[in-house]
N, C-alpha and C positions, 0 to 999 in steps of 0.2 A: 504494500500500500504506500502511498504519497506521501509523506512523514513532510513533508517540505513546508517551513512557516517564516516568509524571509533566507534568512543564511542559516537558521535553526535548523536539524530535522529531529524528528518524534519516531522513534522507533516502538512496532506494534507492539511489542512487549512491554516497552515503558506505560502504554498505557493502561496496565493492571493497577499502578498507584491511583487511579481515579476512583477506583472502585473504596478504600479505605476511606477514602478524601469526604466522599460522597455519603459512606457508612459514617462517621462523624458528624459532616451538619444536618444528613439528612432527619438523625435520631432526635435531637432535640427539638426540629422543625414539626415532624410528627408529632412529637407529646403538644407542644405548644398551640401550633396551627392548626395541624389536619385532624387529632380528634378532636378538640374544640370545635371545630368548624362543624365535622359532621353528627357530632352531638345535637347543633346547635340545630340545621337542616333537619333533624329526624333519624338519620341514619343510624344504626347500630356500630356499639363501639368493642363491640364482645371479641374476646377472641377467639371462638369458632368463625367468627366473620370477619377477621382479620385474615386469616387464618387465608381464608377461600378468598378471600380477592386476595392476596400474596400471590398463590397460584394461580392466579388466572393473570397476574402483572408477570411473571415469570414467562406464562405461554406467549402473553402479546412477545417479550423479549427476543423468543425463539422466531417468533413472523418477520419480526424489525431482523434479525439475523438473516433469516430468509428472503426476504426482498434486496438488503445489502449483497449478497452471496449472489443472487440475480442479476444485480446491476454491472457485478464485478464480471460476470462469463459475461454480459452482452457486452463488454467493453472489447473481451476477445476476440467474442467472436464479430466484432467488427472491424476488429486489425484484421485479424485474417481473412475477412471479404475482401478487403479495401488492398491487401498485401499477400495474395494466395501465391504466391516464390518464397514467401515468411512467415510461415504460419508461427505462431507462437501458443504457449500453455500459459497457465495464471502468474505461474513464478516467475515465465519469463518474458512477461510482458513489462515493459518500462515503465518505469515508476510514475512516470509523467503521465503516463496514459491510464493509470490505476487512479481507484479511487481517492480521498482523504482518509488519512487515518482517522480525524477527527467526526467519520461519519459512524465509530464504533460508539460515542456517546451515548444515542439516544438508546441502546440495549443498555452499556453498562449502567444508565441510569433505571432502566424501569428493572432490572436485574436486582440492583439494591433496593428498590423499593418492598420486590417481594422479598429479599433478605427482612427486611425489617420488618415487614407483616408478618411472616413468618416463622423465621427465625428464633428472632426476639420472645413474640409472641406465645410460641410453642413452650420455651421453657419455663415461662412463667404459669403459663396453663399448668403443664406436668407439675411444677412448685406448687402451686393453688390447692388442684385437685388430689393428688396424693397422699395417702395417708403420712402420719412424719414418719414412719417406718419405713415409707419406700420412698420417702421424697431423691433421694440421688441415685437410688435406681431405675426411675421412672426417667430422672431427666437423662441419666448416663444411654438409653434407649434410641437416644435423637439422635446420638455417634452410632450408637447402631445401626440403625438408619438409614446414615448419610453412608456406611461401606457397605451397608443392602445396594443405594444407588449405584453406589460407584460397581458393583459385579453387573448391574444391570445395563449400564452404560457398554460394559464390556461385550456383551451378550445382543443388544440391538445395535451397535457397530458394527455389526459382522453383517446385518442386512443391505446395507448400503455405504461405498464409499464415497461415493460424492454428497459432499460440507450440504449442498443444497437438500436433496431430499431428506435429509439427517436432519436438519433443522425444522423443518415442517413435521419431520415425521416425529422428532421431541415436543413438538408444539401439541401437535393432535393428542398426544401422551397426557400431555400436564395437563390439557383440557378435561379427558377423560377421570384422570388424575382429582381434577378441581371439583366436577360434578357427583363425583363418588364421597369425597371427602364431605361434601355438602352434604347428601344421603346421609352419611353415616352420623351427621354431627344430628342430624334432625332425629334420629333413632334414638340414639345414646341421652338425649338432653334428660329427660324425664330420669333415668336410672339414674345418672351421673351426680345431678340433684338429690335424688334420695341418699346414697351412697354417702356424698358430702353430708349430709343431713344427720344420719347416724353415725359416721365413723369419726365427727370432728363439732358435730353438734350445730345446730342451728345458727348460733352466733357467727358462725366461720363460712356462709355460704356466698358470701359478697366476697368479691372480688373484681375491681376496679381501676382503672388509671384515678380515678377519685374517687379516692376508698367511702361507700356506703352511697353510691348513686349508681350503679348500674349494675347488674346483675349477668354474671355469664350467660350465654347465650340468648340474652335480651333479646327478641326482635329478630332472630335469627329466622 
C-alpha cells in the first residue's frame, strides 16, 4: 500500500499503533458520551446489548475490509488491461498505483469499537454474574475463547485463499455469530436473573455503568 505523506512514509504494519491509540480515547469517550447519549434516546445500555452491537461493528469491519481488498484487485486488474506485456500481482504493483495506507482506518476504527462493546463488556458481565467462587474462572473462559477462535481461524483459512472472499466470508460468520448471541441472550435472561437472585441475593442484581439505574439486560 501507498504509505506516502509528503517525504514521510507509513509502513502497513506501523499502522497497528492506531489501534491502542484508538482503545484509549475511544474508552473514556464511550463511558462519557455514547452511553449517556443512548440512555438519554431510549436505547438500552445492558451489556447483553452491548455485547451484540460489538459484533455486529466487528462484521461491518470485515465488509469495510472487503470492499478495500476490492478496490485494491480492480487497481490491478486495471494495470494489467491498460499494460497486458506487464501484467502485474498485488505485491507487485507500484506503490503509486496502490491504495493509501490511511484507507485501513475506517476498519481499525469500527474494529475497536467492537473491542470495547465487547470486550470490555464481556468481563465485566462474567465479574457481575458469577458467583464469587467462580468469578476468575468465568472471566479466565474469555482466553479460552479467544484460542477456541484462533483454531477456528485456522480451520476456515483453509476454505479460501484469496484476502477477498475471507473477509466476507468472516463477515457472514460474525453476522450469524451476532444473531445467535442475540437468541441466546433472550433465552438465558429470565434464569440468569433468578440464579443472581439466589446465589448473591436480591440486593446484588443491579448492575450498571451507574450503579442502581439500569438493570442487565434492560430493554434487550
Amino acid at each position: 500500500m501507498n504509505g506516502k505523506i509528503g517525504s514521510f512514509e507509513i509502513k502497513p504494519d506501523q499502522m497497528q499503533v492506531i489501534n491502542p491509540a484508538f482503545v484509549m480515547c475511544l474508552i473514556p469517550f464511550f463511558e462519557i458520551v455514547v452511553y449517556p447519549l443512548m440512555r438519554k434516546i431510549g436505547l438500552p445500555t445492558s451489556p447483553a446489548f452491548r455485547m451484540v452491537v460489538g459484533m455486529f461493528f466487528a462484521a461491518l469491519a470485515f465488509i469495510v475490509c472487503g470492499f478495500v481488498e476490492l478496490a485494491m484487485e480492480q487497481r490491478v486488474d486495471a494495470w494489467n488491461s491498460i499494460h497486458p506485456s506487464d501484467t502485474r500481482e498485488l505485491n507487485s504493483l507500484g506503490k503509486e498505483h496502490q491504495l493509501h495506507v490511511l484507507t485501513m482506518i475506517p476498519q481499525i476504527f469500527l474494529i475497536t469499537c467492537a473491542e470495547i462493546l465487547c470486550s470490555i463488556t464481556v468481563l465485566e458481565f462474567a465479574y457481575a454474574y458469577a458467583p464469587p467462587s467462580m468469578k476468575s474462572v468465568c472471566q479466565s473462559m474469555m482466553l479460552l475463547t479467544s484460542s477456541f477462535g484462533n483454531l477456528v481461524v485456522v480451520i476456515f483459512t483453509k476454505v479460501t485463499s484469496r484476502d477477498l472472499y475471507q473477509y466476507f466470508m468472516w463477515a457472514g460468520i460474525q453476522v450469524f455469530a451476532s444473531l445467535l448471541m442475540l437468541y441466546i441472550c433472550r433465552r438465558v435472561q429470565a434464569p440468569l436473573e433468578e440464579f443472581k437472585k439466589r446465589s448473591l441475593g436480591a440486593d446484588s442484581v443491579e448492575m450498571t455503568n451507574e450503579p442502581g439505574k439500569e438493570k442487565p439486560y434492560e430493554n434487550l
